[in-house]
N, C-alpha and C positions, 0 to 999 in steps of 0.2 A: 686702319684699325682692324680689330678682328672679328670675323665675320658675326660673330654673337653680339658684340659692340655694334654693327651694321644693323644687325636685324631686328632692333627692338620694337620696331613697327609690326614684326612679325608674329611676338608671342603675344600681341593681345587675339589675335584672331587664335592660336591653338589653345588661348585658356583652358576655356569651355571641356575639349578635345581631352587635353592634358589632367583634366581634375576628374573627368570620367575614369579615364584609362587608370588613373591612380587608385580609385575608389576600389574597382574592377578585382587590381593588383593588391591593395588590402587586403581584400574577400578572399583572393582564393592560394597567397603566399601564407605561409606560417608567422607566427608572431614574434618580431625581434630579427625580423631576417630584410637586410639590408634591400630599397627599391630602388631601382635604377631610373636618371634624370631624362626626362628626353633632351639628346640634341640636333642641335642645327647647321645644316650642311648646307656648302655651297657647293651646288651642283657644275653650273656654270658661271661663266661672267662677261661682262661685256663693257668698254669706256667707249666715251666719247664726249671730248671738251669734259665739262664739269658734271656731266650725269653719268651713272652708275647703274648697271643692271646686273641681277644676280637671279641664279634658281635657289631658291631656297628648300630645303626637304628637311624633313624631320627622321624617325625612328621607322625603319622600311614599317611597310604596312599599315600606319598607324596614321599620319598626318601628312594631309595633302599637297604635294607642292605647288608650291606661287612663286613667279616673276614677279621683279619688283623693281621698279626705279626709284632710285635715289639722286638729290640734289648732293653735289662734296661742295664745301665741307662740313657742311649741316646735319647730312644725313636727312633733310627733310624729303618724305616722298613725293612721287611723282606721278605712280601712277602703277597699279597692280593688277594682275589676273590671273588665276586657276592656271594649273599645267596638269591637274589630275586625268584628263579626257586618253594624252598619249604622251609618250617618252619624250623628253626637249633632247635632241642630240646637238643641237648648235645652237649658240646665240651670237645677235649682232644687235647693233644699235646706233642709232644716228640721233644727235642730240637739237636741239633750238626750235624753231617753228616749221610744224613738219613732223616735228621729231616722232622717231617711230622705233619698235621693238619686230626684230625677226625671229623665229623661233624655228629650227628644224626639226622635222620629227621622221621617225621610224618607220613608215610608209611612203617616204619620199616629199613628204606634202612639204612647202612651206610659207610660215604663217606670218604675216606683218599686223603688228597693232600698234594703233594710234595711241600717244603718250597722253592721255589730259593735261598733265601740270600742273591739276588738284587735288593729286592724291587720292583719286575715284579710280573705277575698273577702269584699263584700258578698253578700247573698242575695235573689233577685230575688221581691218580695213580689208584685207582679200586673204583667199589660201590660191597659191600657185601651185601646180601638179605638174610632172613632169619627168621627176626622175623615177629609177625602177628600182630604187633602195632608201636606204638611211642616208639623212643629209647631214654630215659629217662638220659641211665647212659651210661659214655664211661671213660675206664682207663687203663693206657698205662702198660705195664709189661718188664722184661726180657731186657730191655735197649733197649726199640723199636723192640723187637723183638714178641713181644705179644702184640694183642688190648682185652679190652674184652669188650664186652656191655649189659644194660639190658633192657628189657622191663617190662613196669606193669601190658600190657592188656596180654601177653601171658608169664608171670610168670618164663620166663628164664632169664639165663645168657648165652652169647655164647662167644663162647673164638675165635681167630681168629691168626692165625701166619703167618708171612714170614722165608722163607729161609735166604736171603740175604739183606742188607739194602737196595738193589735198587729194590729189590722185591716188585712186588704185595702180600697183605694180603690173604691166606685163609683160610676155616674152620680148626680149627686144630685137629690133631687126636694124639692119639687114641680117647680121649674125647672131641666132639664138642659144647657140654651144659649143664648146669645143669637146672635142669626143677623145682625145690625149692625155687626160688629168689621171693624175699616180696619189691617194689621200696617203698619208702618214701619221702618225703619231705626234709631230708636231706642226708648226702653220705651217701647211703647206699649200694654201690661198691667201693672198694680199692684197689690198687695194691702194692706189693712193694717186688724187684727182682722177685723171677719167683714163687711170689704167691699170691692170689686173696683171698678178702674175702668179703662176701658181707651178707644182711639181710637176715635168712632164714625163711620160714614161719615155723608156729608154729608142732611141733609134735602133734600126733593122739592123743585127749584126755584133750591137753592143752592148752592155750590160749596164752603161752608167746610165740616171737618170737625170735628166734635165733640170731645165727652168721653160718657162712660155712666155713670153709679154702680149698682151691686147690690148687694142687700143678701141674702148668702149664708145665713143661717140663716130669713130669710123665702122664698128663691127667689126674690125678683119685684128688677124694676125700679126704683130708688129718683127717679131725676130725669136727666135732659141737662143737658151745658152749651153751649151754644151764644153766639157772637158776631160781630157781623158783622167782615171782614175780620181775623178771628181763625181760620185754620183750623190744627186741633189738629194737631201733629206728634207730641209725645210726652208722657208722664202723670206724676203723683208723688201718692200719697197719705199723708196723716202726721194723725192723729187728726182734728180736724175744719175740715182744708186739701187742699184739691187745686190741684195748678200745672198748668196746661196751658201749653205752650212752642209757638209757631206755625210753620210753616214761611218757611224766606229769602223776603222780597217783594225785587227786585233795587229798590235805591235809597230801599230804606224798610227794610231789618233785619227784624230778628223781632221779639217779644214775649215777657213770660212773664204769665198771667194767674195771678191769686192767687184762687179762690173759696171760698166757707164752702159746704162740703159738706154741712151739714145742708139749705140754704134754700135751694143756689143762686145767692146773691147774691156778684156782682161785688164781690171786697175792693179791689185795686190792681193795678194793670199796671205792670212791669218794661221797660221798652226797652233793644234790643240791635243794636248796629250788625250783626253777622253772626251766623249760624247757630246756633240752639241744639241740641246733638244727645243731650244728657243730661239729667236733673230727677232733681234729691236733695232731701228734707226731712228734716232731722233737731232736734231739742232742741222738738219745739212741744209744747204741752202737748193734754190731749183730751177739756178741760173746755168745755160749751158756751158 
């Protein structure tokens, strides 16, 4: 549905908000002269299984935005919090018991809160510190047992774990980052079971940018993908497939590369007259 359809949990909390601001806008517009509605924007969003996260913002300056989980196909809530304090640059979400809300934000912080399930504030279970900018990308792993995030001004990825699902997140070891990550415009971080793949900057020499695979429950590096006049735009991981989608060449399209992420190997290349700015995998199996 559409996101005004989604948020009707939302305008009882801006009533209030909303009938001041109008009153305000009476007083001080002239008489007969048409006033404008507030609306409701989705900032971000975020799926996982049958719950639903979104930011919701209202008319800049005027109304505060809130995260919010929702139940599909109900739209019953789940569980909501304030985003007024700082900018949400990413959101992630991990859905069932456990289930928890990531929020990135503008001084590199980021934030996981605990989902109730009853439509109360969530409850802000840790802030992790770490990077030395804006956290751009956030993606859940290992069945909530993995977060990872990245930034564009300081060029990593940091992987982050809990123990236990009622645990707090922390750096995780052996490996706590890779220092290679290239952010883009679109996914260009992936997760899927306990391994990450995101855009890597280009090798010494070349100008195309990669792919990265990691394998989160060892720490380390699993392989690159590289190809020539394939430079990686944005990622898609799905059991043991990764798509890499290339950037517009003017007069030549993109691409989408198909690779068998266990080995590496080249499956098939997709051609695309214009731009690809998103990668979905879904229904493949994760049999070798």
């Amino acid at each position: 549905g559409s996101s005004t359809d989604a948020a009707w949990w939302y305008r009882p909390q801006l009533h209030q908000q909303q009938q001041k601001r109008q009153q305000q806008q009476q007083q001080q517009q002239p008489l007969g002269r048409a006033h404008s509605t507030s609306q409701i924007v989705v900032g971000a969003a975020a799926c996982s299984g049958s719950w639903f996260a979104a930011l919701f913002t209202g008319d800049p300056g005027s109304d505060s935005p809130i995260v919010c989980v929702l139940q599909l196909p109900t739209g019953r809530c789940l569980g909501h919090f304030s985003a007024s304090r700082e900018a949400v640059t990413a959101l992630a979400l991990h859905h069932g018991d456990g289930g928890f809300v990531a929020t990135g934000a503008e001084n590199g912080a980021v934030h996981v809160w605990r989902v109730p399930g009853s439509g109360g504030p969530c409850a802000l279970l840790c802030s992790l510190a770490g990077h030395a900018g804006p956290v751009m990308s956030l993606a859940v792993a290992g069945n909530g047992r993995f977060l990872c995030s990245g930034s564009a001004k300081d060029k990593t990825v940091r992987f982050w774990q809990r123990a236990r699902r009622d645990a707090s997140f922390e750096a995780s070891t052996p490996a706590a980052l890779a220092q290679d990550y290239r952010q883009t415009d679109g996914p260009s971080l992936c997760c899927d079971g306990f391994l990450v793949a995101f855009v890597q900057a280009p090798r010494v020499g070349s100008w195309e940018q990669g792919a990265s695979l990691w394998n989160l429950v060892l720490g380390k590096w699993e392989r690159s993908f590289f190809r020539r006049d394939h430079s990686v735009h944005c990622v898609a991981l799905r059991g043991i497939v990764l798509a890499t989608a290339s950037k517009l060449v003017p007069q030549r399209g993109s691409n989408v590369q198909l690779w068998h992420a266990p080995t590496g190997t080249a499956l098939s290349t997709i051609a695309h007259p214009g731009p690809v700015t998103w990668l979905l995998l879904a229904g493949l199996g994760r049999e070798a």
